[in-house]
C-alpha positions in Angstrom: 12.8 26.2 -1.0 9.2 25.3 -0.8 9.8 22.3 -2.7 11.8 20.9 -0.3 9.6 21.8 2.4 7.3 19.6 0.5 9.5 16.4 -0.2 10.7 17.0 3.5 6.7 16.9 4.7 6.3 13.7 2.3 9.3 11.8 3.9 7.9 12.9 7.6 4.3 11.8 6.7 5.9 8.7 4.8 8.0 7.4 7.8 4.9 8.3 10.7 2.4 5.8 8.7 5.5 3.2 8.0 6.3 3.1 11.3 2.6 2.9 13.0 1.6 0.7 9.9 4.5 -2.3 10.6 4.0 -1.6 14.6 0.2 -2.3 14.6 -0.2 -4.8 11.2 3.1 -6.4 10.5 4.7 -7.7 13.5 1.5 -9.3 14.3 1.3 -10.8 10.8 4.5 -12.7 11.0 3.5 -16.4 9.3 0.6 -17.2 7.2 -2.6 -18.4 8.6 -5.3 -19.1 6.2 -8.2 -17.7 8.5 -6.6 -14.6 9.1 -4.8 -13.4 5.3 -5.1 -9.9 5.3 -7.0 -8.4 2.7 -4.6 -7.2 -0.1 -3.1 -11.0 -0.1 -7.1 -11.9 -0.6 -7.4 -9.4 -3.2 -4.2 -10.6 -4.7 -5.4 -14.6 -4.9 -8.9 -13.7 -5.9 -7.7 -11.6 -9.0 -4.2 -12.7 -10.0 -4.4 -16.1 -8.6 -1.2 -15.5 -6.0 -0.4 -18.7 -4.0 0.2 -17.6 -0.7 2.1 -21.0 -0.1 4.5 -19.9 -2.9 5.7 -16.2 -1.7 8.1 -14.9 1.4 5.3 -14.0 3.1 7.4 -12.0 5.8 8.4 -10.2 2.8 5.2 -9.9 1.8 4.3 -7.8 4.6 6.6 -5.7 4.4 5.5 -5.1 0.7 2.3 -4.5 1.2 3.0 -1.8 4.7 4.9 -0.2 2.0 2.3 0.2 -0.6 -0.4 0.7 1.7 2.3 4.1 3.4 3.2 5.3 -0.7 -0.7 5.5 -1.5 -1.5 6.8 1.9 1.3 9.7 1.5 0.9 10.5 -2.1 -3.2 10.9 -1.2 -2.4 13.3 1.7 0.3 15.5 -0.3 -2.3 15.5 -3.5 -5.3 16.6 -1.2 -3.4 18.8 1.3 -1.8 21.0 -1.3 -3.5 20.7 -4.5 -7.4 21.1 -3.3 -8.8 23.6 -1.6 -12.7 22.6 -1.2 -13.4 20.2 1.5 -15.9 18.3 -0.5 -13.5 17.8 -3.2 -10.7 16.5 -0.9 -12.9 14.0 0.4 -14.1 12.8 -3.3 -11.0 13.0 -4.7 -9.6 11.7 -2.0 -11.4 8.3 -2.4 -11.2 8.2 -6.3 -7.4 8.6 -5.7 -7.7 5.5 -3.4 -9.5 3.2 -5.8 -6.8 4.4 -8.1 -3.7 4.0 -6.7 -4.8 0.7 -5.0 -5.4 -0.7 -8.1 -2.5 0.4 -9.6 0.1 -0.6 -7.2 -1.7 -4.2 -6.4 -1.6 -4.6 -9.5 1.7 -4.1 -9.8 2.3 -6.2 -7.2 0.0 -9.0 -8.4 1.9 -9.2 -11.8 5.1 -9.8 -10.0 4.1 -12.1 -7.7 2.7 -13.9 -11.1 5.4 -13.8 -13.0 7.7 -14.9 -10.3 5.8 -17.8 -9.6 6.1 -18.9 -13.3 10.0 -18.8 -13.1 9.8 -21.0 -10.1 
């Protein structure tokens, strides 16, 4: 029972920061313009050499207001129920980011690099 409570608060949490993430970023984000990349495709060209001309980058968006929700939901579940000392949900908190950002761009960076081979 509390387990589902849980996976029930995750999916709530989840589709609150999707929803306010695509209404405030990704509708306004709906072509490329090279002054104004947002700053995971910068990270993804500076370290995995991603052409922005080369990817959907409608779909793009998307992606990334997905990743951006996953990390911000698994950090909230890990720090709500798993810590109990303010101090340390703030530090793990933000080692947690580092981490997960990494990880997913990453991710995301060897696809977009791989995929851009095949083409």
């Amino acid at each position: 029972m509390e387990i589902i409570k849980l996976v029930l608060e995750y999916v709530i949490v989840f589709l609150i920061v999707f929803l306010l993430q695509y209404f405030l970023y990704a509708r306004k984000n709906k072509k490329y313009n090279k002054n104004k990349i947002p700053v995971e495709l910068f990270y993804l060209m500076t370290i995995y050499k991603v052409d922005p001309k080369k990817i959907n980058y409608k779909r793009f968006v998307k992606l990334y207001c997905f990743t951006n929700t996953f990390i911000i939901a698994t950090i909230y579940m890990i720090v709500m129920y798993l810590i109990n000392s303010w101090i340390l949900k703030v530090i793990i908190g933000v080692i947690l980011l580092i981490l997960l950002t990494i990880i997913c761009y990453g991710i995301i960076g060897r696809y977009y690099k791989r995929r851009n081979k095949d083409v």
